[in-house]
C-alpha positions as CSV (number, residue, x, y, z in Angstrom):
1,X,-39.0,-23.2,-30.0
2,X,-41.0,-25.5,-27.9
3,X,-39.7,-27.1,-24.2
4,X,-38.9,-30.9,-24.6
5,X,-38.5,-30.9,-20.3
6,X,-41.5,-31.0,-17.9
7,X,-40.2,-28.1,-16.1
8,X,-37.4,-26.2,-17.0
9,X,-35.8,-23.0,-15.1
10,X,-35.5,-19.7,-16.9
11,X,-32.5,-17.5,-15.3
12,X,-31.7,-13.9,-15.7
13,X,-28.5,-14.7,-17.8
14,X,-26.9,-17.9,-19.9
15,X,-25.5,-19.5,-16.8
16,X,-27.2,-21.9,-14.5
17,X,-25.5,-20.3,-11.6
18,X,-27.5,-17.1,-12.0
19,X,-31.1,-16.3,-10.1
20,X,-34.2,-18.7,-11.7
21,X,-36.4,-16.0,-12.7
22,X,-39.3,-18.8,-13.7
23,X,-40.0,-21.9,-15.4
24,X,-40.8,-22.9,-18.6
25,X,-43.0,-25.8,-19.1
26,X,-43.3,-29.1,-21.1
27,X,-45.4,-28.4,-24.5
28,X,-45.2,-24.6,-24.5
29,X,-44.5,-22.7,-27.3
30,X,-41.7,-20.0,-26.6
31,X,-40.2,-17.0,-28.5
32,X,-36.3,-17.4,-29.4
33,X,-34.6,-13.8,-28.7
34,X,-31.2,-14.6,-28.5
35,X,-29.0,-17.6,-28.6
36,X,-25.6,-17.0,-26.4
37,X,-22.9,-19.8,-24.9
38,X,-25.4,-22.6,-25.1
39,X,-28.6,-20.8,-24.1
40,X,-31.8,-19.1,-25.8
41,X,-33.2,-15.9,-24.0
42,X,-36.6,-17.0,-24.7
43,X,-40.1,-15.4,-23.7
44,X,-42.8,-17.3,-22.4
45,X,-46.4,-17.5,-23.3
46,X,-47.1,-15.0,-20.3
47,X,-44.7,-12.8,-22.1
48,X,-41.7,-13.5,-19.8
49,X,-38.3,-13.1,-20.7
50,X,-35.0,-15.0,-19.3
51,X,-32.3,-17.6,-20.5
52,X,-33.2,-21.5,-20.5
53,X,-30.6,-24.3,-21.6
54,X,-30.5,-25.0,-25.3
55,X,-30.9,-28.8,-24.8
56,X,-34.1,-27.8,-22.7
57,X,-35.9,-27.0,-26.1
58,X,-36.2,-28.0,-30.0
59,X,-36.0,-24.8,-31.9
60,X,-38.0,-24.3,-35.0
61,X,-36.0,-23.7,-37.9
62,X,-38.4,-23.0,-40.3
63,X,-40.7,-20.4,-40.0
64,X,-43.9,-22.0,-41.6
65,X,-43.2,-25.0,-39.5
66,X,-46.4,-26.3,-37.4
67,X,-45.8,-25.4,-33.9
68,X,-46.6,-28.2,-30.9
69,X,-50.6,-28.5,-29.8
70,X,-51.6,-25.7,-32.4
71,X,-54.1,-27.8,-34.1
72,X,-56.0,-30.9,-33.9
73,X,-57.1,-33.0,-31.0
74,X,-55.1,-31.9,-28.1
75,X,-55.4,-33.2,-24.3
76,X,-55.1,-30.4,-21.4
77,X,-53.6,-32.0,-18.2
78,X,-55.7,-31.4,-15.4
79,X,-53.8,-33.2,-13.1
80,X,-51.6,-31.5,-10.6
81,X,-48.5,-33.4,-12.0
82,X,-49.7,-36.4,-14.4
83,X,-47.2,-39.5,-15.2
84,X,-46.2,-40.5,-19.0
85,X,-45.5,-44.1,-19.6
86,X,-44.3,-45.6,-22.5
87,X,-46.9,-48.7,-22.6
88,X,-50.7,-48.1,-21.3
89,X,-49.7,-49.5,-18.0
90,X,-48.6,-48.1,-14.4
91,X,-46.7,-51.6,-13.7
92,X,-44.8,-52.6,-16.5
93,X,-41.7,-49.4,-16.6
94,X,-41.4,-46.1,-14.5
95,X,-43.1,-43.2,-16.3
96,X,-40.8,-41.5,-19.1
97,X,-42.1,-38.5,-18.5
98,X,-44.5,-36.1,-16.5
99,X,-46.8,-33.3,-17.2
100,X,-47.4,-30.8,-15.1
101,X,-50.7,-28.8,-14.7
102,X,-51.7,-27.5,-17.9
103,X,-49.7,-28.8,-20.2
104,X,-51.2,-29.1,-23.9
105,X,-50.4,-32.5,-25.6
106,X,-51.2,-33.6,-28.8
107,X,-53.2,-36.4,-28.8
108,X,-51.8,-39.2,-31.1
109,X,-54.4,-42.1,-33.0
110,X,-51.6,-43.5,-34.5
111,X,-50.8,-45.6,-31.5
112,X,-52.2,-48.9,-30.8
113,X,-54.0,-49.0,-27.6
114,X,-55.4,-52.8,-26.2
115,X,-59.6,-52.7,-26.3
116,X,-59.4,-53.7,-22.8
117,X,-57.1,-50.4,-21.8
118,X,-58.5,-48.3,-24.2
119,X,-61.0,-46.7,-22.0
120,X,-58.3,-45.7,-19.4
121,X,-55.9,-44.6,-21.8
122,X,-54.5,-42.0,-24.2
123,X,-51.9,-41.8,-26.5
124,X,-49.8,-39.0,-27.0
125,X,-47.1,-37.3,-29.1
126,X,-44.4,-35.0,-27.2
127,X,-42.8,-32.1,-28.4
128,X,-39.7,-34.3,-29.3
129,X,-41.8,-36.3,-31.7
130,X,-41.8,-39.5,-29.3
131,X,-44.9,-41.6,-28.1
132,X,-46.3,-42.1,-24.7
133,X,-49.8,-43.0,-23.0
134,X,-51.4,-40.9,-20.0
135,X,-54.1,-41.6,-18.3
136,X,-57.6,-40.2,-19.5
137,X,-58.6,-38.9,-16.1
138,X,-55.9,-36.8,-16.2
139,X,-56.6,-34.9,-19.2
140,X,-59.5,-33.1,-20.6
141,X,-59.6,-34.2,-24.2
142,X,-60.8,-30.8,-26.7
143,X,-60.0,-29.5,-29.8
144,X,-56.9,-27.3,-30.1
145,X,-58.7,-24.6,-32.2
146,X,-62.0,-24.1,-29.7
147,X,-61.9,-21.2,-27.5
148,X,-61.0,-22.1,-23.7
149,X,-64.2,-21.4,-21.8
150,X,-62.9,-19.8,-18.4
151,X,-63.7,-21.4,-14.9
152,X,-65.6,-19.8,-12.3
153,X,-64.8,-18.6,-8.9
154,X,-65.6,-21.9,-7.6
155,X,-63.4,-23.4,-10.2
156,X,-60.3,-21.1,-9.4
157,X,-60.4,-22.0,-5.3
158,X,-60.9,-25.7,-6.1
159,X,-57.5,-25.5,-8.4
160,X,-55.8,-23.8,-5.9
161,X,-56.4,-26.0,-3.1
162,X,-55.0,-28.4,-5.1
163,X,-51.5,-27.0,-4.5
164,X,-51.9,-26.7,-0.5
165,X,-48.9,-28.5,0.1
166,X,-46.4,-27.9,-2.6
167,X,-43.0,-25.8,-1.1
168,X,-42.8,-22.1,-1.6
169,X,-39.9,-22.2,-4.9
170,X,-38.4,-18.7,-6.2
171,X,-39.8,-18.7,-9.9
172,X,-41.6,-21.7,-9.3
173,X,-44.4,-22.6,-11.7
174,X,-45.8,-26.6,-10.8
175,X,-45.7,-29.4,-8.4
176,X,-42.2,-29.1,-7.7
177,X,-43.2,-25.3,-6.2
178,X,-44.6,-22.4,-6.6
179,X,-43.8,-19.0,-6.0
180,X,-47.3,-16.3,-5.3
181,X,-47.6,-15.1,-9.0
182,X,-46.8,-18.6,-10.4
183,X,-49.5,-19.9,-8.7
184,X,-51.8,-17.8,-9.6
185,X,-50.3,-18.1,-13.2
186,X,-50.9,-21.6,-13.2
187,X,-54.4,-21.7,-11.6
188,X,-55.6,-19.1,-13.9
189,X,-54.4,-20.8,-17.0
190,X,-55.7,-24.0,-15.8
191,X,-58.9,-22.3,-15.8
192,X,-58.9,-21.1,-19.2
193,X,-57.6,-17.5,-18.4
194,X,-54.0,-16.6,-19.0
195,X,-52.7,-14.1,-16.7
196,X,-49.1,-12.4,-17.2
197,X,-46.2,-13.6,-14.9
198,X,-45.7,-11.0,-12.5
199,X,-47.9,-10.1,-9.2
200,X,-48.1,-6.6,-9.6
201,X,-49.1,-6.7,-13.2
202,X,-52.0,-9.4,-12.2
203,X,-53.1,-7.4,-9.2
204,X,-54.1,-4.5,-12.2
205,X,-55.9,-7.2,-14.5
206,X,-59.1,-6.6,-14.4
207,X,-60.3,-10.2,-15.1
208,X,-58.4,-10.9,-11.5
209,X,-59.8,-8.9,-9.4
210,X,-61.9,-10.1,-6.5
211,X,-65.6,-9.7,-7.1
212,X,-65.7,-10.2,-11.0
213,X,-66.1,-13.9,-11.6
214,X,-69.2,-15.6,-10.0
């Protein structure tokens, strides 16, 4: 299935009254374990398991279908939190939509873009299928099958800086908080290095440990 909501909690059973265990994000890609009282136990791209609202995805029902930012010219949001609008303007409507930090979209041609706003612009097609325009300097534009080349230790710092600010949240995973592993989840992954979701599994990764990257 693939997450239709910029930020969507995960809890540790199919009730929204349980703990958030963490977030899934807009754009990503998740595994489909078990369906249960209007929920999906679903695991994440960092391998992490819990239950997230059906209406908070759009399962794939065929197999062979393509899955969302898989291929093609994709757009990686490099934004802390970057605003979706449904025309390429900040003025005319409030955003539809927002993207946090990281998110993959798939960048859309199809849409027509005024010459005079093209060089500020982007369009781009969510995970529900729909249109929108983001802003260009909040995306880094690249090709969905090249090989993420991984920040440096300079890079990493910068990104998390970027969060000083942003409230301490149990299983958070963007702007709207973090908890210690999710932001190192998300800095990392912003940097081009996926890390799993827990702390004391990314203390024993080797390509986190203090002293390796320049």
């Amino acid at each position: 299935a693939v997450v239709l909501a910029a930020v969507e909690n995960m809890y540790s059973g199919p009730d929204t009254a349980k703990d958030v265990v963490s977030q899934a994000l807009l754009g990503q890609v998740v595994r489909v374990l078990e369906e249960k009282d209007g929920f999906l136990r679903i695991e994440t791209p960092d391998g992490y398991p819990g239950w997230i609202p059906l209406s908070a995805v759009s399962p794939y029902r065929d197999p062979a279908a393509p899955r969302y930012a898989r291929r093609g010219t994709v757009a990686d949001v490099t934004a802390l939190m970057a605003n979706l609008y449904r025309e390429p303007s900040v003025t005319t409507a409030r955003p539809k939509a927002h993207a946090p930090l990281g998110t993959r979209l798939e960048v859309n041609t199809a849409v027509a873009i005024p010459e005079a706003a093209a060089a500020r612009w982007l369009g781009v097609r969510l995970p529900d299928g729909e249109s929108a325009y983001i802003q260009r300097g909040d995306v880094r534009i690249g090709d969905a099958a090249a090989p993420r080349a991984p920040g440096t230790g300079g890079d990493l710092v910068a990104t998390a800086r970027r969060f000083l600010g942003v409230p301490y949240l149990w299983g958070g995973m963007s702007f709207h908080g973090v908890d210690c592993s999710g932001l190192m989840s998300r800095v990392y992954a912003a940097n081009g290095i996926d890390l799993l979701r827990d702390a004391d599994i990314q203390f024993t990764d080797p390509r986190a440990r203090a002293g390796e990257r320049g």
